[in-house]
PyMOL CGO cylinders between C-alpha atoms (Angstrom):
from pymol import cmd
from pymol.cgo import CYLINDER

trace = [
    CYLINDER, 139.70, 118.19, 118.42, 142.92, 119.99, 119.04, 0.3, 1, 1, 1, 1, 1, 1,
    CYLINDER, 142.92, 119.99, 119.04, 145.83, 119.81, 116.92, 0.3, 1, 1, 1, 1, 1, 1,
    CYLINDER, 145.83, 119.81, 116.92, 147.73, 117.63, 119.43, 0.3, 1, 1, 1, 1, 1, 1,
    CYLINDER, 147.73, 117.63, 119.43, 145.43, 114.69, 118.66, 0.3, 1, 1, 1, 1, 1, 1,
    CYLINDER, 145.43, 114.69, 118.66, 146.28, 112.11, 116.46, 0.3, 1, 1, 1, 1, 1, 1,
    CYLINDER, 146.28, 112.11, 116.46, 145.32, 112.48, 112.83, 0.3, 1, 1, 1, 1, 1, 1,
    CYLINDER, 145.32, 112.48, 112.83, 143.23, 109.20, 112.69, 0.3, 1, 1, 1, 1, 1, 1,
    CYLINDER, 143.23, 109.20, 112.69, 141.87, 110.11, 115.92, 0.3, 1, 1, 1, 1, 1, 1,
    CYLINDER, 141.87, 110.11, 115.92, 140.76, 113.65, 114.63, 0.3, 1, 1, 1, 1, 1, 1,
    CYLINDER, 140.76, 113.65, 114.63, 138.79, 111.70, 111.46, 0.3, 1, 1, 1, 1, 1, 1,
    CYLINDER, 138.79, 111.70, 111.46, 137.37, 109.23, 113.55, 0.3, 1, 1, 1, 1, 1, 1,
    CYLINDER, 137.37, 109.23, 113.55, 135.76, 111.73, 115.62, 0.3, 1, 1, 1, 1, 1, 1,
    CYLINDER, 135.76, 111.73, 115.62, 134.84, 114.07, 112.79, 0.3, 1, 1, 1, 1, 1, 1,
    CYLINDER, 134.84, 114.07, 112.79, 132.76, 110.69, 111.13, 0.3, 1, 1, 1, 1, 1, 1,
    CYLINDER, 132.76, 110.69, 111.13, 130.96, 110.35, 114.30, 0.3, 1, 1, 1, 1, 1, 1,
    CYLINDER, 130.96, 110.35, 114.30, 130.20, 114.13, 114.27, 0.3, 1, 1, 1, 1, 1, 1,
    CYLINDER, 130.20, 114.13, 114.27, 129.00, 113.75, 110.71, 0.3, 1, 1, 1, 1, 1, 1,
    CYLINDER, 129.00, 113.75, 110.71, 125.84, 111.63, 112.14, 0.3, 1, 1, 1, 1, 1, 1,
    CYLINDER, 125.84, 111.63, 112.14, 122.60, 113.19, 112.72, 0.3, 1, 1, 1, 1, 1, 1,
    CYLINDER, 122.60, 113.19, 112.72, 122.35, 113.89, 116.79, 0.3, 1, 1, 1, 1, 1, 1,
    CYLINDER, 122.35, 113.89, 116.79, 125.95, 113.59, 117.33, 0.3, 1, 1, 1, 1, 1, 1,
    CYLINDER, 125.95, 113.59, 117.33, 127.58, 116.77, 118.17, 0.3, 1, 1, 1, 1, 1, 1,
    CYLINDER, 127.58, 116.77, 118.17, 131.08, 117.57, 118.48, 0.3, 1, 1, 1, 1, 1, 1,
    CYLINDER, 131.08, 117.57, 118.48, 131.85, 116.67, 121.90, 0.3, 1, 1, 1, 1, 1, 1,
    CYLINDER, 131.85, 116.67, 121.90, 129.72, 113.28, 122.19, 0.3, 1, 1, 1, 1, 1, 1,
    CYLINDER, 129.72, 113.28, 122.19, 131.62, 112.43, 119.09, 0.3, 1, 1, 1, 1, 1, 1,
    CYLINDER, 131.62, 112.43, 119.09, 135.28, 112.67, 120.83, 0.3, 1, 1, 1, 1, 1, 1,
    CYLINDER, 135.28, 112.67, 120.83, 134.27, 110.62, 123.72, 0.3, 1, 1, 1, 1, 1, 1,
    CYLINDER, 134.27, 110.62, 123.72, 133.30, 107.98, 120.93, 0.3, 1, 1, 1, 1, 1, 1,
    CYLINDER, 133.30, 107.98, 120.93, 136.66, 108.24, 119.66, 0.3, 1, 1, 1, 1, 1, 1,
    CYLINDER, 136.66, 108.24, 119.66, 138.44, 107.89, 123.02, 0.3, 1, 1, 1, 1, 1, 1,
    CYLINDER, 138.44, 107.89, 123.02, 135.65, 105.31, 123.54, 0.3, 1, 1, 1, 1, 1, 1,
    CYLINDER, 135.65, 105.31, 123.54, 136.69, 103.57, 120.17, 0.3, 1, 1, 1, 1, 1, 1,
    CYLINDER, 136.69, 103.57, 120.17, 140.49, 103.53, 121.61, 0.3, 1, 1, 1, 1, 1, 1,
    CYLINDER, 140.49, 103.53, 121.61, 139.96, 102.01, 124.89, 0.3, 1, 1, 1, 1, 1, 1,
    CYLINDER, 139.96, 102.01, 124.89, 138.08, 99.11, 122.84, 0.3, 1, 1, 1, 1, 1, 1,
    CYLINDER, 138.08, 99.11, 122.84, 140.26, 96.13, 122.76, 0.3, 1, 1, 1, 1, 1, 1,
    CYLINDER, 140.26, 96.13, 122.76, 141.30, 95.24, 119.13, 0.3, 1, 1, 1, 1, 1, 1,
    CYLINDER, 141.30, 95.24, 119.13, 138.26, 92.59, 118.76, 0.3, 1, 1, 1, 1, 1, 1,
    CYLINDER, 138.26, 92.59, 118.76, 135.94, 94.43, 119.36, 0.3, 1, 1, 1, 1, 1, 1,
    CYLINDER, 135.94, 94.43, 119.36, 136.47, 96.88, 117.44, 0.3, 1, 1, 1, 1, 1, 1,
    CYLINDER, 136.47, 96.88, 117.44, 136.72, 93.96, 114.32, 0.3, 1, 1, 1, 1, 1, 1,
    CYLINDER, 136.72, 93.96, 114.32, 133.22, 93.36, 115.21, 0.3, 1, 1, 1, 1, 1, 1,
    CYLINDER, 133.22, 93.36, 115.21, 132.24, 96.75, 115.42, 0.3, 1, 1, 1, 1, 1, 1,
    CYLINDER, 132.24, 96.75, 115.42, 133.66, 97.45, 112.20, 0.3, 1, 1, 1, 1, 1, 1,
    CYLINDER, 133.66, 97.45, 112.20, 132.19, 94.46, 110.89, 0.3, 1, 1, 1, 1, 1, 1,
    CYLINDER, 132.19, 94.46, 110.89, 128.30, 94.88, 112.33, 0.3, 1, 1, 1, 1, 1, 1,
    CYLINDER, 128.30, 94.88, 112.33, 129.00, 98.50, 110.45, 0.3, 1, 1, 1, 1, 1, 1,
    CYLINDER, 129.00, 98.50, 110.45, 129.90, 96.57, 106.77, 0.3, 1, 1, 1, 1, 1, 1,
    CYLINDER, 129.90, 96.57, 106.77, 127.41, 93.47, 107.03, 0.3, 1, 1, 1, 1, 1, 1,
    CYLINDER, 127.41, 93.47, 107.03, 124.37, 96.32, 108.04, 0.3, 1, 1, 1, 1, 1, 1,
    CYLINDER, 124.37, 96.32, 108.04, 125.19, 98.49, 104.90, 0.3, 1, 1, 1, 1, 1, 1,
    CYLINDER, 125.19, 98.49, 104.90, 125.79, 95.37, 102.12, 0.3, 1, 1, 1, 1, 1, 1,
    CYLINDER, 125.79, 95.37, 102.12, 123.04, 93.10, 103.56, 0.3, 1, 1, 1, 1, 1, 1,
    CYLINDER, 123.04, 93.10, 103.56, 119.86, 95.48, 104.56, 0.3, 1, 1, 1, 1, 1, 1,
    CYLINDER, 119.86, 95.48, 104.56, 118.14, 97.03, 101.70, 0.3, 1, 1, 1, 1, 1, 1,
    CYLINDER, 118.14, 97.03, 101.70, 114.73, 98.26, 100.79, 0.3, 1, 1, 1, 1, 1, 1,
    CYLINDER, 114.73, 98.26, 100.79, 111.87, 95.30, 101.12, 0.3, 1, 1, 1, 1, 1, 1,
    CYLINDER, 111.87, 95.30, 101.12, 110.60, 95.45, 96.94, 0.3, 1, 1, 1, 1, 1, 1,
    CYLINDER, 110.60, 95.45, 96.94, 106.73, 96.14, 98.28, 0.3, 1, 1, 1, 1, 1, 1,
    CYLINDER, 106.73, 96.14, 98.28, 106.95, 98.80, 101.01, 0.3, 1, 1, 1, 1, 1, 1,
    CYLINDER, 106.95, 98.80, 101.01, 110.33, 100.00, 100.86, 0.3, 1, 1, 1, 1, 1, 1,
    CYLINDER, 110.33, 100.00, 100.86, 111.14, 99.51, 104.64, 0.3, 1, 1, 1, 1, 1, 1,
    CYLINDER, 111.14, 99.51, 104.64, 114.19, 98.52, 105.64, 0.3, 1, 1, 1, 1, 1, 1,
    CYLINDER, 114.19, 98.52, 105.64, 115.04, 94.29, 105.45, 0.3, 1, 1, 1, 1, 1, 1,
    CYLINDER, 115.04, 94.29, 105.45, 117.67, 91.83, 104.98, 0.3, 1, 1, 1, 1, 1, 1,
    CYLINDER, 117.67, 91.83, 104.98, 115.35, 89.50, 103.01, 0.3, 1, 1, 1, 1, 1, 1,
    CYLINDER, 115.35, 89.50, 103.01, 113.38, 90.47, 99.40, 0.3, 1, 1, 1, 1, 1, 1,
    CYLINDER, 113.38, 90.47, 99.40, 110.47, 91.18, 101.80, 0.3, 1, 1, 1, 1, 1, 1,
    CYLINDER, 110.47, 91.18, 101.80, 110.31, 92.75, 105.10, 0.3, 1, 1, 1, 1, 1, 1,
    CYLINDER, 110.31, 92.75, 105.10, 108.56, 90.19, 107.89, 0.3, 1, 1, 1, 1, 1, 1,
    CYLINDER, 108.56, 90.19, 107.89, 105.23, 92.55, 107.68, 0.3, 1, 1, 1, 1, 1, 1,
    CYLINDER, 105.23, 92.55, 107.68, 104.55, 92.16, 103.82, 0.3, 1, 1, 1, 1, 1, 1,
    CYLINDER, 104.55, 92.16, 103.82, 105.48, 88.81, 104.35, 0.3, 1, 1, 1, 1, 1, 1,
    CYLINDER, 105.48, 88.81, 104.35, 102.72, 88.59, 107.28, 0.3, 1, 1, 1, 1, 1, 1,
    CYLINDER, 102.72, 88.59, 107.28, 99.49, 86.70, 105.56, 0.3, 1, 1, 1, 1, 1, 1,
    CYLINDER, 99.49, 86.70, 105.56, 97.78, 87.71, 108.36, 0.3, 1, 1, 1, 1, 1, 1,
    CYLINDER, 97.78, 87.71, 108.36, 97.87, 91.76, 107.43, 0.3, 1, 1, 1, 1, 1, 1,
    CYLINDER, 97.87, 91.76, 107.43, 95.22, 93.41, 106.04, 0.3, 1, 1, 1, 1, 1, 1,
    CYLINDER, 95.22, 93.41, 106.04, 96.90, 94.74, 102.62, 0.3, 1, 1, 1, 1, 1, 1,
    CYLINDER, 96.90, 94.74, 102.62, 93.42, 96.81, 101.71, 0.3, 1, 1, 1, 1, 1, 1,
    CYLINDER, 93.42, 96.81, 101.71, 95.32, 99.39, 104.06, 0.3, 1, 1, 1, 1, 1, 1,
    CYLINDER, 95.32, 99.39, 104.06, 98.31, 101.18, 103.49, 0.3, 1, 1, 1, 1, 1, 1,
    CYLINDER, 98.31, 101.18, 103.49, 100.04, 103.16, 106.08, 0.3, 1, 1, 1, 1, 1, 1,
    CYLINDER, 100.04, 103.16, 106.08, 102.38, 105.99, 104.50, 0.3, 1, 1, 1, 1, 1, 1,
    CYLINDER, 102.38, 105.99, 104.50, 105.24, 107.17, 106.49, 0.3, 1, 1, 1, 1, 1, 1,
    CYLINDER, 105.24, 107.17, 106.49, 108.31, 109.22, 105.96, 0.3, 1, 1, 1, 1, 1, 1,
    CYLINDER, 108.31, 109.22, 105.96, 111.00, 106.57, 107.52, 0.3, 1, 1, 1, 1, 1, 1,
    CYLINDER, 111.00, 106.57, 107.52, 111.44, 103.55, 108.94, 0.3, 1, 1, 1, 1, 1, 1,
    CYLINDER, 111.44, 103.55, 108.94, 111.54, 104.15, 112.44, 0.3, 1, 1, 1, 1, 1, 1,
    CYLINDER, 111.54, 104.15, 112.44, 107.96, 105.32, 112.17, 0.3, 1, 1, 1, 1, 1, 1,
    CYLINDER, 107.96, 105.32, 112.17, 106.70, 101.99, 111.08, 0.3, 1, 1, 1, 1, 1, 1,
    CYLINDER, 106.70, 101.99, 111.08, 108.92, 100.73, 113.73, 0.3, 1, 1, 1, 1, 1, 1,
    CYLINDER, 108.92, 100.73, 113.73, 107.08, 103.20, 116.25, 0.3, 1, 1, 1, 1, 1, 1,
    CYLINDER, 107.08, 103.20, 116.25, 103.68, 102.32, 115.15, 0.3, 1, 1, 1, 1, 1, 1,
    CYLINDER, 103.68, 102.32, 115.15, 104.79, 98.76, 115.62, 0.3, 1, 1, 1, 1, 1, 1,
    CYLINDER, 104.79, 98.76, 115.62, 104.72, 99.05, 119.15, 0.3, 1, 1, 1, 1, 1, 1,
    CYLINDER, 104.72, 99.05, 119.15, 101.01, 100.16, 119.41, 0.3, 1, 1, 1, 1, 1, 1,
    CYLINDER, 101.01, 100.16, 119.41, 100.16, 96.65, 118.36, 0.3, 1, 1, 1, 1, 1, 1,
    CYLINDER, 100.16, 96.65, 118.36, 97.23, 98.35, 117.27, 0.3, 1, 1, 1, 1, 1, 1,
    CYLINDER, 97.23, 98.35, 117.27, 97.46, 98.47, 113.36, 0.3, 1, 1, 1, 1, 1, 1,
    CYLINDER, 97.46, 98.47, 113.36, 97.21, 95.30, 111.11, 0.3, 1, 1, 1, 1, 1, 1,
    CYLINDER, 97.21, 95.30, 111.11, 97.42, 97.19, 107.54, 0.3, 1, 1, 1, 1, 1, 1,
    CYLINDER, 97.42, 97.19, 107.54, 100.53, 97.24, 105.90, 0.3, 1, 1, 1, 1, 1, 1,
    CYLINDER, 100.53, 97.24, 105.90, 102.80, 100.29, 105.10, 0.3, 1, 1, 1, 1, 1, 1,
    CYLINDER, 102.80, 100.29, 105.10, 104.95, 102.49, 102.66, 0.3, 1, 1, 1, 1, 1, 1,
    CYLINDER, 104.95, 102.49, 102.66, 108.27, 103.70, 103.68, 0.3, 1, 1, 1, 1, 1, 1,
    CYLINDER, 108.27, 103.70, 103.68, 108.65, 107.48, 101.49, 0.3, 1, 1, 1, 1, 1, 1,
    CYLINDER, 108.65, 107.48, 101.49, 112.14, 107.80, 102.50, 0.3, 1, 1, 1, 1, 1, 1,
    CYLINDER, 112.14, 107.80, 102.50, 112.12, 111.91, 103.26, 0.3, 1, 1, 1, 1, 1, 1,
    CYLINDER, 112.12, 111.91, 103.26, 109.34, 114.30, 102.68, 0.3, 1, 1, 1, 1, 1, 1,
    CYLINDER, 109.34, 114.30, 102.68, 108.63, 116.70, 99.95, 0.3, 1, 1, 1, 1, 1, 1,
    CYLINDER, 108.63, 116.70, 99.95, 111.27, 119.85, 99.93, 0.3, 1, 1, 1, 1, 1, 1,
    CYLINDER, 111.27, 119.85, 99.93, 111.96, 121.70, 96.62, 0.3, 1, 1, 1, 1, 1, 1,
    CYLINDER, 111.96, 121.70, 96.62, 114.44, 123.96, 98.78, 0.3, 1, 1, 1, 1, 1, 1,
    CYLINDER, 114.44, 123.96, 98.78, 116.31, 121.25, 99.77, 0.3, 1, 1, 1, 1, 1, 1,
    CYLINDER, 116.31, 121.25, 99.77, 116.41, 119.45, 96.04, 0.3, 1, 1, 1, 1, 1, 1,
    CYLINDER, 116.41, 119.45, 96.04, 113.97, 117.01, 97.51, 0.3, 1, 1, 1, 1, 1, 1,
    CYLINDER, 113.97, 117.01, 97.51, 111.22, 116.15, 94.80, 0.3, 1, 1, 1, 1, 1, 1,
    CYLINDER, 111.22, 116.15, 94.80, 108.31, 113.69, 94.25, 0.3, 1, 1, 1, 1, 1, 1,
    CYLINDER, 108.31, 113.69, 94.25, 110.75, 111.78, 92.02, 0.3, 1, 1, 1, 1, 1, 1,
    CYLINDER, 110.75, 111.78, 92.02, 113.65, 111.14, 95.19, 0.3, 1, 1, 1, 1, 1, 1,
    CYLINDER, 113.65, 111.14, 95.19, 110.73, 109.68, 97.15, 0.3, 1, 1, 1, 1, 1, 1,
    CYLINDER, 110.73, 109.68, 97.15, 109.00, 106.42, 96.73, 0.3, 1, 1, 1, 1, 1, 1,
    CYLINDER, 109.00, 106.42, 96.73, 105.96, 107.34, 95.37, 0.3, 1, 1, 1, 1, 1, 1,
    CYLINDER, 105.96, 107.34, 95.37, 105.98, 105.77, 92.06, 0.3, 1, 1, 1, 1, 1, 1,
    CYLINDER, 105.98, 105.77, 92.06, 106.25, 102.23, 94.10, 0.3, 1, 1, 1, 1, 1, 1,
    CYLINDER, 106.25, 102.23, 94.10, 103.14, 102.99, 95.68, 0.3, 1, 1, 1, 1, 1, 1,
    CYLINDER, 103.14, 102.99, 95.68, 101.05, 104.42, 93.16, 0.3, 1, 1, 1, 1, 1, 1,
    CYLINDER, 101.05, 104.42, 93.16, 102.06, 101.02, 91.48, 0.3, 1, 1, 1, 1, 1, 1,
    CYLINDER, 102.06, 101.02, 91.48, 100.89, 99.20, 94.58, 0.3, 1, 1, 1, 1, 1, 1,
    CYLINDER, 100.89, 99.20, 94.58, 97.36, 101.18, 94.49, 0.3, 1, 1, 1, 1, 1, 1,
    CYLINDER, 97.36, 101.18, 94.49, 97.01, 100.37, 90.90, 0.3, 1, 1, 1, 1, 1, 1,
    CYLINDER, 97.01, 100.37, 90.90, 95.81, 96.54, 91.18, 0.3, 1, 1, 1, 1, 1, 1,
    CYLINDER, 95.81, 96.54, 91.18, 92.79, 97.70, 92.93, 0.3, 1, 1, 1, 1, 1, 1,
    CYLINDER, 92.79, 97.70, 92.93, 92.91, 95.79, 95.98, 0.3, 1, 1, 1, 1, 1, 1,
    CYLINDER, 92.91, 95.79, 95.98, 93.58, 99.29, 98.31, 0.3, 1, 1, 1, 1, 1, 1,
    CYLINDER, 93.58, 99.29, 98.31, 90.35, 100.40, 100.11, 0.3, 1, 1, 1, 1, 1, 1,
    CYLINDER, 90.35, 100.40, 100.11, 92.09, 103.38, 102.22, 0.3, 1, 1, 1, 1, 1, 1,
    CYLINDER, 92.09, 103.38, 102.22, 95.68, 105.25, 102.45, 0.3, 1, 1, 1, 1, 1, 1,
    CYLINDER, 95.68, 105.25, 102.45, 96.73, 106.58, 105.69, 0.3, 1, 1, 1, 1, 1, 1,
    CYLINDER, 96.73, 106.58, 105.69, 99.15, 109.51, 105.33, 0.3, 1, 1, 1, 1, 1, 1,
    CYLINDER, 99.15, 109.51, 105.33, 101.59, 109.09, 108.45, 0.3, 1, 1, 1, 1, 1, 1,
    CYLINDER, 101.59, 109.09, 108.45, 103.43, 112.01, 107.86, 0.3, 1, 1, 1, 1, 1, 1,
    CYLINDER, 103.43, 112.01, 107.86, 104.83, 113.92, 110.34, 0.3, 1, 1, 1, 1, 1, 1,
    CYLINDER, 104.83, 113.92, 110.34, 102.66, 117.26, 111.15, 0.3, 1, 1, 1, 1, 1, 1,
    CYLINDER, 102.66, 117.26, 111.15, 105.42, 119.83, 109.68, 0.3, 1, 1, 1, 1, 1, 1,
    CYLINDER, 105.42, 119.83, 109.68, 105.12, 122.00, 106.76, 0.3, 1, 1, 1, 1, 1, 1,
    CYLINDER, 105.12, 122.00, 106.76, 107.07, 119.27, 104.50, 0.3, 1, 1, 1, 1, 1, 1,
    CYLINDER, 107.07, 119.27, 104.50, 105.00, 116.45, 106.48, 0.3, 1, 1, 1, 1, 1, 1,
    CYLINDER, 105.00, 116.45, 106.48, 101.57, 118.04, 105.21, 0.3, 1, 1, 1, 1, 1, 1,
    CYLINDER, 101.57, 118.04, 105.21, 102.76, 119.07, 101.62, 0.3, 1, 1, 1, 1, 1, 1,
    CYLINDER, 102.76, 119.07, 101.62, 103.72, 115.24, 101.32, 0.3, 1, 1, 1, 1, 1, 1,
    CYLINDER, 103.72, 115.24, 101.32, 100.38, 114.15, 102.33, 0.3, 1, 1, 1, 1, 1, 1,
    CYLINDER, 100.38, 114.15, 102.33, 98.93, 116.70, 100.38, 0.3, 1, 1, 1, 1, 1, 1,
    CYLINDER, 98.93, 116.70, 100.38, 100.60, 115.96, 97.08, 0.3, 1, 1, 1, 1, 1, 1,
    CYLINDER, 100.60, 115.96, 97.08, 100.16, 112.37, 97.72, 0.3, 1, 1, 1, 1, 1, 1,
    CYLINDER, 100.16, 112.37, 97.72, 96.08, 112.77, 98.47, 0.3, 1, 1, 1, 1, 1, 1,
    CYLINDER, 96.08, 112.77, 98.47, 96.18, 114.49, 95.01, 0.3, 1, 1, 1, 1, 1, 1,
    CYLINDER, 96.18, 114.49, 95.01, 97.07, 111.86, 93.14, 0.3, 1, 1, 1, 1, 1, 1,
    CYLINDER, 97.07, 111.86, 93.14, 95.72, 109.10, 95.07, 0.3, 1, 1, 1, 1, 1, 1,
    CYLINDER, 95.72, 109.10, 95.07, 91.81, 110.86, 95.13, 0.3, 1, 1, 1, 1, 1, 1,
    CYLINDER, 91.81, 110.86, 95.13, 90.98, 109.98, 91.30, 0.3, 1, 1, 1, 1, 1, 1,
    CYLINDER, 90.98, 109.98, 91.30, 92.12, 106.36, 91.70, 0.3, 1, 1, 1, 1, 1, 1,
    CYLINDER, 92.12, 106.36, 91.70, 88.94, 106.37, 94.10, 0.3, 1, 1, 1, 1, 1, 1,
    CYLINDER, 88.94, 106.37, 94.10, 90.62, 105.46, 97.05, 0.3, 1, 1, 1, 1, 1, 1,
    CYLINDER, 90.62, 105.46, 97.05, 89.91, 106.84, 100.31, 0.3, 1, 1, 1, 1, 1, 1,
    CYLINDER, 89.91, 106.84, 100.31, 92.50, 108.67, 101.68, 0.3, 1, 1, 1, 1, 1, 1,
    CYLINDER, 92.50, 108.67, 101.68, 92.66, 110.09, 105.77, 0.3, 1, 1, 1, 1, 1, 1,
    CYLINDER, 92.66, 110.09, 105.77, 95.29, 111.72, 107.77, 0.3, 1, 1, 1, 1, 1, 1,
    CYLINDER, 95.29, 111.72, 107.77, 96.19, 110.59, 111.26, 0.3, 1, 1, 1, 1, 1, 1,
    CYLINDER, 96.19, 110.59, 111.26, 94.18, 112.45, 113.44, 0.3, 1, 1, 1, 1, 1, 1,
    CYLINDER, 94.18, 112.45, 113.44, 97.10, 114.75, 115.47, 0.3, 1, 1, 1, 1, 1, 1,
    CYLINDER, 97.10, 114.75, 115.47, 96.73, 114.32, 119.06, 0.3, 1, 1, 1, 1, 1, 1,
    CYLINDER, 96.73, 114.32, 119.06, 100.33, 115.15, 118.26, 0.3, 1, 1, 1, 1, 1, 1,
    CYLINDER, 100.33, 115.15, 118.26, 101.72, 118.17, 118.57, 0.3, 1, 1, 1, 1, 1, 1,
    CYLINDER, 101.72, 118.17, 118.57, 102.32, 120.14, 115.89, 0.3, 1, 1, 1, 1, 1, 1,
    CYLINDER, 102.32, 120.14, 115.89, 105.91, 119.80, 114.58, 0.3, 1, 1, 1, 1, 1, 1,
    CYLINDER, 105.91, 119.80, 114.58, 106.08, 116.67, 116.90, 0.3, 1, 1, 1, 1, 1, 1,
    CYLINDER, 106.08, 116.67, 116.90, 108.26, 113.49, 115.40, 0.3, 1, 1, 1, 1, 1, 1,
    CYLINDER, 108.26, 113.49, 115.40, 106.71, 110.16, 114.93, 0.3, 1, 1, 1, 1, 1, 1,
    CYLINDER, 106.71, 110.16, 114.93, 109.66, 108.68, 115.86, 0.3, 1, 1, 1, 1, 1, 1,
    CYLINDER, 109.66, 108.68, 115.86, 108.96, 109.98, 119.58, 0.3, 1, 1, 1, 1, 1, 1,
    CYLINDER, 108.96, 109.98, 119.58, 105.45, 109.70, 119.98, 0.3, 1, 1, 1, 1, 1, 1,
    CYLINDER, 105.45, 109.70, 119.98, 104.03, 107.76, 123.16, 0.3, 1, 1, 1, 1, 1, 1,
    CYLINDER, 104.03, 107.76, 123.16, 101.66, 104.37, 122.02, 0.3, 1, 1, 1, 1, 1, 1,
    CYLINDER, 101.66, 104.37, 122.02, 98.72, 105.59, 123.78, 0.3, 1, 1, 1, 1, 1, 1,
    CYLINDER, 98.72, 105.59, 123.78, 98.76, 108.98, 121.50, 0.3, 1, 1, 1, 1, 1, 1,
    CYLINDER, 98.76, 108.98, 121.50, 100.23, 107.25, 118.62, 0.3, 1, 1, 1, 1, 1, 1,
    CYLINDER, 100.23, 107.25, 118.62, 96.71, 104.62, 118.60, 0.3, 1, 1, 1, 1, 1, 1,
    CYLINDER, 96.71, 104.62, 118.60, 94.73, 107.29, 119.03, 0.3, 1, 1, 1, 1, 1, 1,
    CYLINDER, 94.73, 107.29, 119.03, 95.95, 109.26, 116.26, 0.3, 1, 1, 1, 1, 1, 1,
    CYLINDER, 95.95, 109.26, 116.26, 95.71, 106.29, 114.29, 0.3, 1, 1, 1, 1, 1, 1,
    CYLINDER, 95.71, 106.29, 114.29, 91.97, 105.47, 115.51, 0.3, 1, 1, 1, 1, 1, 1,
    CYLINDER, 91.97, 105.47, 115.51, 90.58, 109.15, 114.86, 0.3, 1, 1, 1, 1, 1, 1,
    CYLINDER, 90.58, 109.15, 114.86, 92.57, 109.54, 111.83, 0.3, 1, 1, 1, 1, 1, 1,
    CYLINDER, 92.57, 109.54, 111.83, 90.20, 111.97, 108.97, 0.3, 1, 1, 1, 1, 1, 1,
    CYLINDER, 90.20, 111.97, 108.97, 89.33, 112.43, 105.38, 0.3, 1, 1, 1, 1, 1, 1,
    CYLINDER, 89.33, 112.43, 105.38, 91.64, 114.45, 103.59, 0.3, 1, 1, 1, 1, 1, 1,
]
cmd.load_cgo(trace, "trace")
């Protein structure tokens, strides 16, 4: 913003620039946006921003996102916990939510494997699920990753250790594109990904 703007205006804008998508320009218009907000609802807006980041935290089984000690789908009796989908971040499990195809349960990695970035096995949740695999109740592990470089290295890695626990492990089947997101995936391709998923 140019320096005739308002100091608190210029940081407000550069915060919403500092979130993934937002780019320079959407984030000023969020900032004027922000302005023209009576002084109420900004309070609230504020306040939906405080209560998200104290109160949501990582379910203590599959690491997805919940307000609660469990997330609703660990605490479903009715899914099928001999099946463990494993995805990057939440808004995949949220995406293959909306097939209403799967009844497994899942694991939430929290980023993919990248040594360049600093990212290693131990900054993802693996240990939590190699400590879910270990009562011996897992049949099968579906790796959920996205198809990238990082996506398959992850899966890869993952397979490794998972293989001499006996446990079968697959990979979705990619009727998505290569370098495709989850995240954006349609539910018809999504299912039948999930249905023609294969051995790794």
């Amino acid at each position: 913003m140019a320096d005739h703007n308002a100091l608190p205006l210029v940081i407000l804008a550069e915060k919403f620039a500092s979130l993934p998508g937002i780019g320079m320009k959407s984030a000023q218009r969020l900032a004027y946006h922000v302005m023209s907000m009576d002084d109420e609802a900004v309070e609230e807006f504020a306040q939906a921003l405080l209560d998200a980041k104290k109160n949501v935290h990582k379910c203590k089984c599959c690491q997805n996102l919940t307000e609660k000690e469990l997330c609703p789908i660990c605490s479903d009796d009715e899914r099928d916990r001999r099946i463990i989908c494993v995805v990057e971040s939440p808004k995949d499990v949220t995406a293959f939510e909306r097939t209403r195809e799967y009844n497994g349960v899942y694991h939430v990695l929290h980023g993919l494997l990248s040594p360049m970035d600093g990212i290693t096995p131990d900054k993802l949740s693996i240990r939590e699920l190699l400590a879910r695999v270990g009562d011996g109740s897992v049949q099968e592990v579906i790796m959920a990753t996205n198809p990238t470089v990082e996506g398959d290295a992850t899966a890869l890695y993952i397979a490794n250790l998972l293989k001499p626990l006996g446990i079968r492990v697959t990979r979705l089947a990619f009727g998505l594109p290569v370098g495709g997101i989850l995240e954006y995936a349609d539910e018809v391709t999504l299912y039948k990904a999930l249905e023609n998923r294969n051995n790794m």
